[in-house]
C-alpha positions as CSV (number, residue, x, y, z in Angstrom):
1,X,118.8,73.2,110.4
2,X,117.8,75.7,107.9
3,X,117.5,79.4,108.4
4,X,114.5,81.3,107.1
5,X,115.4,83.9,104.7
6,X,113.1,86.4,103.8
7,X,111.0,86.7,101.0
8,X,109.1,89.1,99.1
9,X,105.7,89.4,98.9
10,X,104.2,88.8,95.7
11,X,103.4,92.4,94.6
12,X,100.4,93.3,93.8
13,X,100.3,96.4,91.6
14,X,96.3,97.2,91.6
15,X,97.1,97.6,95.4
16,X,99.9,100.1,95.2
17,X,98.4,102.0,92.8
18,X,95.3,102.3,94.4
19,X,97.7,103.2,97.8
20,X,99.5,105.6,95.6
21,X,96.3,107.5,93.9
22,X,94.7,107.9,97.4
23,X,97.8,110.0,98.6
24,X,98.3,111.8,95.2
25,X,94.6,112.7,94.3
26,X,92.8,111.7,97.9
27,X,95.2,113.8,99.7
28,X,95.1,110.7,102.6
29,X,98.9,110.7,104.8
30,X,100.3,107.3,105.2
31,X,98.7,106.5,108.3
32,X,95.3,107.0,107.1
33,X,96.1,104.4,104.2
34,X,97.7,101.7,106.1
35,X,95.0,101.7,108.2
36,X,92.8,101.8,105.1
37,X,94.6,98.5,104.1
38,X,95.1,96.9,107.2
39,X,98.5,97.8,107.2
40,X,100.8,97.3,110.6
41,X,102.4,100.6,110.5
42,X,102.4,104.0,108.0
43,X,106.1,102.3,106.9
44,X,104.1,99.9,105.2
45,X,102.0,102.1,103.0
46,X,105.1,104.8,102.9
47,X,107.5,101.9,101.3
48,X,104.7,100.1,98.6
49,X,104.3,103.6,97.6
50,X,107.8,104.2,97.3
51,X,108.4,100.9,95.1
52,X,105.0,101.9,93.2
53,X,106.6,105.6,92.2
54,X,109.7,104.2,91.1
55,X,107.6,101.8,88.7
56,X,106.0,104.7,87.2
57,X,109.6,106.3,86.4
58,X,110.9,103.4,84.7
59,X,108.0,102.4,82.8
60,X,106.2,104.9,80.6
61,X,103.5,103.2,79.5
62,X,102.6,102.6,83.6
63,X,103.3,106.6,83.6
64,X,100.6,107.2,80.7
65,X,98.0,105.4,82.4
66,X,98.3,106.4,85.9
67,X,98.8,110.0,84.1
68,X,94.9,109.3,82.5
69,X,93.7,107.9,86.0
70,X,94.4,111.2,88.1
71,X,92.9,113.2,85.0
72,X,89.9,111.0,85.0
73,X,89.6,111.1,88.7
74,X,90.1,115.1,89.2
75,X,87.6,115.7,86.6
76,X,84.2,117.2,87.2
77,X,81.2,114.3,86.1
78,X,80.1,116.7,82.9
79,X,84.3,117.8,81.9
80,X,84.9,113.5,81.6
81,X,82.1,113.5,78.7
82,X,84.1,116.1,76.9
83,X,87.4,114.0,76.9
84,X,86.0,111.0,75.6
């Protein structure tokens, strides 16, 4: 008989980010984004945004444009015109 070994999901980086931006610019706690997500447990959000962080440190182009998004999304409606 075989034994199961575990696998990883697929990742899915649109997810993470978005889990990541919602703690860094939504100000949400773990909690409040695995339940967001129909995550099990806060562990579950706490981890993907773990893995998604250490992405960004390795990989500066990531950095650049998750850099842009939090500008672009702290930015007032009429300071956005200006920075195009």
């Amino acid at each position: 008989m075989r034994k199961h070994q575990h696998t990883e999901a697929p990742a899915r980086p649109a997810r993470a980010a978005t889990m990541y931006l919602r703690q860094r610019v939504g100000g949400h706690d773990s909690g409040e984004i695995a339940n967001g997500f129909g995550l099990a447990s806060y562990t579950s959000a706490s981890a993907s945004i773990r893995r998604f962080e250490a992405k960004i440190a390795q990989d500066g182009d990531l950095e650049q444009t998750v850099k842009l998004l939090i500008l672009d999304l702290t930015l007032l409606p009429s300071e956005r015109i200006l920075c195009r």
